[in-house]
N, C-alpha and C positions, 0 to 999 in steps of 0.2 A: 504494500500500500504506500508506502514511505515513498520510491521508486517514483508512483504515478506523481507527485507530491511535486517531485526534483525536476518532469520533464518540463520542460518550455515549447510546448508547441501550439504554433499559432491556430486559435479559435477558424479563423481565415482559411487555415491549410486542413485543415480537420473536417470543415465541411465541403472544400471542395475537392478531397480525396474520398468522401464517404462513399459506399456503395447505398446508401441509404436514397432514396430522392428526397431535397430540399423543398418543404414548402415556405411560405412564406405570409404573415399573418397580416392584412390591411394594406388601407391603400393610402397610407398620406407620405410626408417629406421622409420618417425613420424609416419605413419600407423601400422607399425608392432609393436612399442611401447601401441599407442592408444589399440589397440584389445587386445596386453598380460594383459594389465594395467585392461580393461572392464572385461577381464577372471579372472582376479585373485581378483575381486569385486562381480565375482559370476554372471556377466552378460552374454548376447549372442550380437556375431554381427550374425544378419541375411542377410548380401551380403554384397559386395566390387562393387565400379564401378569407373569408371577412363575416360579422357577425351575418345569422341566416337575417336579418329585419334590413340591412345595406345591403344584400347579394339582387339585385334585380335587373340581369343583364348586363351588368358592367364588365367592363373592361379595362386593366391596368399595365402599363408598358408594355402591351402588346398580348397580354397574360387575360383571357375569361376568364374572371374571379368565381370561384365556387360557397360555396357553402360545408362549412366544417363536415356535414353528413356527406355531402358529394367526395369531398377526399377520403373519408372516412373507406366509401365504397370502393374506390379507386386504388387506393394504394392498404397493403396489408401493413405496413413499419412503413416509418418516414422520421424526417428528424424536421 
């Protein structure tokens, strides 16, 4: 445990080596920060989703936002 404690590796690099797909929660300025920040680490987000009462056909950087059920259905594990 001590081990995990000592490494240093970057939050950045961790998700964009994950085998996990990235989702990505909302749609305002810290969202579209998070996703440029993940891209330019050479990562993927694979979907956006936002509270179900905001999900009404939107769309963000290019991303149709779902609904936490919709992902839920979609993907089995996600980070």
């Amino acid at each position: 445990m001590l081990e995990l404690l000592s490494e240093k590796e970057n939050v950045w690099n961790v998700l964009a080596n994950s085998d996990k797909p990235v989702i990505v929660y909302g749609m305002g300025n810290g969202s579209q920060k998070i996703i440029e920040t993940l891209l330019s680490f050479g990562g993927q987000v694979s979907d956006i989703f936002a509270s179900d009462e905001f999900v009404r056909g939107h769309s963000f950087l290019g991303y149709k936002v779902l609904k936490y059920s919709e992902i839920c259905e979609k993907y089995e594990d996600f980070i």
